[in-house]
C-alpha positions as CSV (number, residue, x, y, z in Angstrom):
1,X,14.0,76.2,-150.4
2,X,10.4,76.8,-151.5
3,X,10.6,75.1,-155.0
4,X,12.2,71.9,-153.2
5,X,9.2,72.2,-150.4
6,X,6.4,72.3,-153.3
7,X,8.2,69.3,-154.8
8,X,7.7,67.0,-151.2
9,X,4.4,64.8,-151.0
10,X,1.9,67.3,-149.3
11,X,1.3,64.9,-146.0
12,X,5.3,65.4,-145.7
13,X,4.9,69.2,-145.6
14,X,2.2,69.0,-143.2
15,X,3.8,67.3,-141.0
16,X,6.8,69.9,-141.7
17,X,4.8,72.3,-140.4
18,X,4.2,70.7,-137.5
19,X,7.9,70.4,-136.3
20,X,8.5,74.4,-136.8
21,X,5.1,74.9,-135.0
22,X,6.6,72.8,-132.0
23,X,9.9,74.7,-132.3
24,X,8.8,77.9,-132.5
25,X,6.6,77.7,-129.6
26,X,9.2,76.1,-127.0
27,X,11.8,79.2,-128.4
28,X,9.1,81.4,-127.6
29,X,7.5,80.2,-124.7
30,X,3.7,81.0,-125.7
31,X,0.7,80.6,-128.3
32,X,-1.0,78.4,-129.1
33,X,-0.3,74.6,-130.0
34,X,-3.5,72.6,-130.4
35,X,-5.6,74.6,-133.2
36,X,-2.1,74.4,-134.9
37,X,-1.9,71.6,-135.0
38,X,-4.9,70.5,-135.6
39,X,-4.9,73.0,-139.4
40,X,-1.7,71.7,-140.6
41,X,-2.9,69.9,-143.8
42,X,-5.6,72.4,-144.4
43,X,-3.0,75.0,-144.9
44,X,-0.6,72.7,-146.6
45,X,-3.3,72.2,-148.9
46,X,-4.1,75.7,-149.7
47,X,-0.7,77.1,-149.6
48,X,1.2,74.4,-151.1
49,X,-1.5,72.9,-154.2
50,X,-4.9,74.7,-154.5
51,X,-4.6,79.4,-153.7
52,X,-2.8,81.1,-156.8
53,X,-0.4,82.8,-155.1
54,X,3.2,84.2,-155.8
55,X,5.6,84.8,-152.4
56,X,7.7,86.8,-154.8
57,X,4.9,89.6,-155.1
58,X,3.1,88.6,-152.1
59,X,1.0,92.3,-153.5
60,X,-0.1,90.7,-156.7
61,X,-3.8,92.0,-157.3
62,X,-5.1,88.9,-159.0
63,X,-3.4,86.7,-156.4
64,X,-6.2,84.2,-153.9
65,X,-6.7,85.5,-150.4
66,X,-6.5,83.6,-147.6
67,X,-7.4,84.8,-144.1
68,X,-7.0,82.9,-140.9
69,X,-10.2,84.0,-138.8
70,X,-8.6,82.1,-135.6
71,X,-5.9,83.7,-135.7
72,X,-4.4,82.1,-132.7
73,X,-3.4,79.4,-134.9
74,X,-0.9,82.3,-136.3
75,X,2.0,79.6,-135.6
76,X,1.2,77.0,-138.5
77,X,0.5,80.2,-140.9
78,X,3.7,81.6,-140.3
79,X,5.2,78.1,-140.4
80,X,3.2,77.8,-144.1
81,X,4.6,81.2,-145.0
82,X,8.0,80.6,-144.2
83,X,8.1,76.8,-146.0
84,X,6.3,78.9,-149.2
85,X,8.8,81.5,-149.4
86,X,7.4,84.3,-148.4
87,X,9.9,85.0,-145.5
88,X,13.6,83.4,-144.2
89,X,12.8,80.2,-141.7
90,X,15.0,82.6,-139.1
91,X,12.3,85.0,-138.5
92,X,10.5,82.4,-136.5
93,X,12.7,82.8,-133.7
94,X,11.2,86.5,-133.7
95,X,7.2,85.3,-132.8
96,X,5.7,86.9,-130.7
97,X,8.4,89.5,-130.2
98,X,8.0,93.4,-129.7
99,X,8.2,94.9,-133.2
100,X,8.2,91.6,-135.0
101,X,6.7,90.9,-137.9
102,X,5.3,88.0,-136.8
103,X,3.1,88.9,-134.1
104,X,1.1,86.0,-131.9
105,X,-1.9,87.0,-134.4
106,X,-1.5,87.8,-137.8
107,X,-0.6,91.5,-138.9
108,X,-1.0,92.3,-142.2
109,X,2.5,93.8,-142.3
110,X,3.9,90.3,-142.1
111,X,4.3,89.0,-145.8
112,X,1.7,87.2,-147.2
113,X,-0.7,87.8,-144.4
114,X,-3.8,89.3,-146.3
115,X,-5.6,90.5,-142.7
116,X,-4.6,90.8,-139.2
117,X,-6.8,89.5,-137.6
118,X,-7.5,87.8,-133.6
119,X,-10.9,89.1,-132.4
120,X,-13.1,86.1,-133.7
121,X,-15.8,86.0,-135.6
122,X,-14.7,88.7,-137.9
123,X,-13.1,86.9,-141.0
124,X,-15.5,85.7,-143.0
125,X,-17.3,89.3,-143.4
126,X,-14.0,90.6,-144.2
127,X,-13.8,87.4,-146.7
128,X,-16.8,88.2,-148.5
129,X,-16.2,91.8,-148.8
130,X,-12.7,90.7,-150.7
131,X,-14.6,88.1,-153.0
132,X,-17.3,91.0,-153.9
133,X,-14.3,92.9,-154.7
134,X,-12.4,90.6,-156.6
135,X,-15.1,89.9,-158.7
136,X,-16.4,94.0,-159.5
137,X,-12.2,94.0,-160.2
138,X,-13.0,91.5,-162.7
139,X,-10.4,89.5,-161.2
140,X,-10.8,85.3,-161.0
141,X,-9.2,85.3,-157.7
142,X,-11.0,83.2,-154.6
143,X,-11.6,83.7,-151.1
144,X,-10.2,81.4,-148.5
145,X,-11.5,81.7,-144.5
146,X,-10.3,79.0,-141.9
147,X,-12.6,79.5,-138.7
148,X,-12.7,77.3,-135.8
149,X,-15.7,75.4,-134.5
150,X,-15.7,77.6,-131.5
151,X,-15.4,80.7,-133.5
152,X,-18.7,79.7,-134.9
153,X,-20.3,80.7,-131.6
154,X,-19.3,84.3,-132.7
155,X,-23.2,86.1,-134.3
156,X,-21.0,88.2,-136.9
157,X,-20.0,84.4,-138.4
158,X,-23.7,84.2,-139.0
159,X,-24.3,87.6,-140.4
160,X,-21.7,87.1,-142.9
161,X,-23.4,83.5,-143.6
162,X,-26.6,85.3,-144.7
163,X,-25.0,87.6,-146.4
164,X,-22.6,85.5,-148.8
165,X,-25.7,83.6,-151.0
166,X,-27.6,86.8,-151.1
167,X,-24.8,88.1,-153.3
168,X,-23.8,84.8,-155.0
169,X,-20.4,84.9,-153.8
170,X,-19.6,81.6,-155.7
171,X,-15.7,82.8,-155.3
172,X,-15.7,82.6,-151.2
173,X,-14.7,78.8,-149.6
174,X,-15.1,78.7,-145.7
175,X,-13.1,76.1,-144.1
176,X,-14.0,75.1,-140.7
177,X,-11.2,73.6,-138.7
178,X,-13.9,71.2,-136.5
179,X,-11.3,69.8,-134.1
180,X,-14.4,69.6,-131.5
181,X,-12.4,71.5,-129.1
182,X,-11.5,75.5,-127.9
183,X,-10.1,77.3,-124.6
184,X,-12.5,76.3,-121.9
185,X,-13.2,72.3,-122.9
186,X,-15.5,70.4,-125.2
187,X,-17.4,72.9,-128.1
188,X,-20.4,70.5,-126.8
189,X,-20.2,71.5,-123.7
190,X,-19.3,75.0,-123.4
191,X,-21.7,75.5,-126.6
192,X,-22.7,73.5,-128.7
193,X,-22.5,74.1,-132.7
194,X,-23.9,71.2,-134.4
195,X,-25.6,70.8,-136.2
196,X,-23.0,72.3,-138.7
197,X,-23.7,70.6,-141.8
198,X,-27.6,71.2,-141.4
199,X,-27.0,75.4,-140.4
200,X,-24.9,75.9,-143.2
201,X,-27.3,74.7,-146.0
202,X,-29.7,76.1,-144.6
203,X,-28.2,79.7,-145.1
204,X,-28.3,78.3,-148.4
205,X,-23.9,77.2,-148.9
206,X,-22.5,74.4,-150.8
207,X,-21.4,72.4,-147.4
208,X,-19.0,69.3,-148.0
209,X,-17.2,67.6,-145.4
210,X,-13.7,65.7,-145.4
211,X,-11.3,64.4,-143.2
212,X,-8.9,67.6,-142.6
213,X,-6.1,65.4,-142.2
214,X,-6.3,64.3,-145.7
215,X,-4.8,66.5,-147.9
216,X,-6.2,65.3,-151.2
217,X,-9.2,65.1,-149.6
218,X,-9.2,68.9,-149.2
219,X,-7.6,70.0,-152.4
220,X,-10.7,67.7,-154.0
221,X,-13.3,70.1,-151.8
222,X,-11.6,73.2,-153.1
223,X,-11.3,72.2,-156.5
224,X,-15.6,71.4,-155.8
225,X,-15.9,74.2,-154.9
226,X,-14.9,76.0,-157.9
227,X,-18.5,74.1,-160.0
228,X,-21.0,75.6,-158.2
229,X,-22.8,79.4,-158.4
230,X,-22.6,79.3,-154.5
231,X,-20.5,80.4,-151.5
232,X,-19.1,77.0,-150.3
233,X,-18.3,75.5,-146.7
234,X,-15.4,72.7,-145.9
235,X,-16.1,71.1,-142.9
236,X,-12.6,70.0,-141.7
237,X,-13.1,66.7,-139.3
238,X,-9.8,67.6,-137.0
239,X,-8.3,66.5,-133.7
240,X,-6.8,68.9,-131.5
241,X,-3.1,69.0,-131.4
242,X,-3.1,65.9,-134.0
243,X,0.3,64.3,-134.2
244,X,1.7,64.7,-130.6
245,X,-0.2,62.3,-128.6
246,X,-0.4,64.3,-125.3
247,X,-1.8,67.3,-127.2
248,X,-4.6,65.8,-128.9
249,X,-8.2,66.2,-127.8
250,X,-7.5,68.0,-125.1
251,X,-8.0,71.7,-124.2
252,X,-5.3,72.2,-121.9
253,X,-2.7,72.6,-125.3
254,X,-5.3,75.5,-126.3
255,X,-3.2,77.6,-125.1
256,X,0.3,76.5,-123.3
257,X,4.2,77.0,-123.4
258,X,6.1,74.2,-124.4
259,X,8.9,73.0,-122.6
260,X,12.4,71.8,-124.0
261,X,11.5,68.1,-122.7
262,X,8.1,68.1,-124.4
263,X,9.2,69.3,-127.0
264,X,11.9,66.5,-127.6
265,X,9.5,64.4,-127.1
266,X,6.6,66.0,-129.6
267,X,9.5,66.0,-132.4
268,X,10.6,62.4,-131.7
269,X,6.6,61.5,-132.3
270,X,6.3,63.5,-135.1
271,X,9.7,61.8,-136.8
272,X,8.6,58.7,-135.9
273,X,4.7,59.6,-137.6
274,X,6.7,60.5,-141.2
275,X,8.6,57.7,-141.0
276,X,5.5,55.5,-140.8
C-alpha cells in the first residue's frame, strides 16, 4: 500500500488524506477537523516527496524530523502516517481511544511520531534543539515544524525564533499553516499576527511564502530552503477546513464531532473535488 500511495500524483494523496481525516473523526466522534484540513498538502508534501524518511525503521538516526507543533491537527498526521506505512489503515478506528496509540495529540509512542506534543508554542524549540543535534551528530538530516498562525501568539514561538539564526540552524524549516483562523474566531480579531512575513525576517529567517494547497509549490520551498546558511520559514496561505465547503473559513469546525450525514456529505464533496 505505501509504494502504490507514493506512486499517486501528490494533490491525489492530499485529498486522500482528507477522506480518512473525515472518517476517522465521525467513528470517533471528536478532534479536530478544520486545521486538518487545512495542512493536508503540506504534509503530503513532506511525507510523501521532500523528509528522508524510512516507515520500515521509523528509529533510523539519520532519518528527517518532523514535528507537528499544533498538534490538534493529530488526525491528518496519523492519516499521513498510516498512507506512508508506518502503521495498518485499521488503527484509525482506535483515535482518541484509552491506551491507543494514536492519541487526540501526538505521542511519541505512536510510529513515526518524533514528539508528543499539544501544549502550543513548544515545537519549534524542541525543533531547533533536534537540528543542533543532528548537525554535532554529523548527520545531514533536517528539521521540519508545522505551527499554526494562532500558535504564533504563543512567546516561546518567539524565543525559539531568536534563538535559531544565533546558531545558524540552516537545517530547521518552519512551516506556518496560515489558515487565518483558530478556536475562538478570526486570528485578526482575537490577536492579530501579521505582519508575519515582516517578524520573521526580522529575527533574521529565510521567510518564503506559497499557496499551502499547492503541493509543488511547497516541495519547491523546501527544496529553497536547503541553499541558504539560515533557519528558514514557509508561510502556508491555507483555508480552514479546505475541501468541505461548510468547514471552510469558519471557526466553528475548530473543534467539532462529525456526524454520519455530514460526513456523507463532506466525502461526496471531496469525490466530486478529485474528480475535477
Amino acid at each position: 500500500m505505501a509504494n502504490a500511495e507514493r506512486d499517486k500524483p501528490l494533490a491525489e494523496i492530499a485529498n486522500d488524506l482528507r477522506r480518512l481525516v473525515i472518517a476517522t473523526l465521525c467513528h470517533t466522534q471528536a478532534g479536530h477537523p478544520g486545521g486538518s484540513l487545512s495542512a493536508a498538502e503540506i504534509l503530503t508534501a513532506l511525507f510523501f516527496s521532500v523528509m528522508r524518511i524510512d516507515p520500515q525503521r521509523p528509529e533510523w538516526e539519520e532519518r528527517d524530523r518532523f514535528i507537528l507543533s499544533k498538534g490538534h491537527a493529530a488526525p491528518v498526521y496519523y492519516a499521513a502516517l498510516t498512507r506512508r506505512g508506518f502503521f495498518p489503515e485499521e488503527l484509525l478506528q482506535t483515535y482518541d481511544e484509552l491506551d491507543s496509540l494514536l492519541q487526540a495529540h501526538p505521542d511519541m509512542r505512536c510510529p513515526g511520531v518524533d514528539m508528543s506534543s499539544g501544549s502550543l508554542g513548544q515545537g519549534l524549540s524542541v525543533g531547533l534543539g533536534m537540528a543542533l543535534g543532528a548537525r554535532l551528530n554529523g548527520f545531514d538530516s533536517r528539521v521540519f515544524v508545522l505551527l499554526g498562525d494562532g500558535e504564533l501568539q504563543e512567546g516561546q514561538v518567539w524565543e525559539a525564533a531568536m534563538a535559531a539564526p544565533k546558531f545558524d540552524a540552516a537545517n530547521l524549516v518552519a512551516i506556518v499553516d496560515d489558515n487565518r483562523v483558530q478556536l475562538m474566531g478570526d486570528t485578526a480579531n482575537v490577536m492579530p499576527v501579521e505582519p508575519l512575513a515582516a517578524k520573521w525576517r526580522a529575527f533574521n529567517w529565510q521567510v518564503l511564502e506559497v499557496d499551502g494547497h499547492d503541493v509543488n509549490a511547497l516541495v519547491g520551498a523546501c527544496a529553497a530552503a536547503r541553499e541558504t546558511s539560515r533557519p528558514t520559514v514557509i508561510l502556508a496561505h491555507t483555508v480552514k477546513g479546505k475541501g468541505v465547503s461548510f468547514m471552510e473559513n469558519t471557526h466553528t469546525w475548530h473543534c467539532a464531532p462529525v456526524s454520519e450525514d455530514l460526513k456523507k456529505k463532506a466525502l461526496a464533496e471531496l469525490c466530486t473535488r478529485e474528480a475535477r
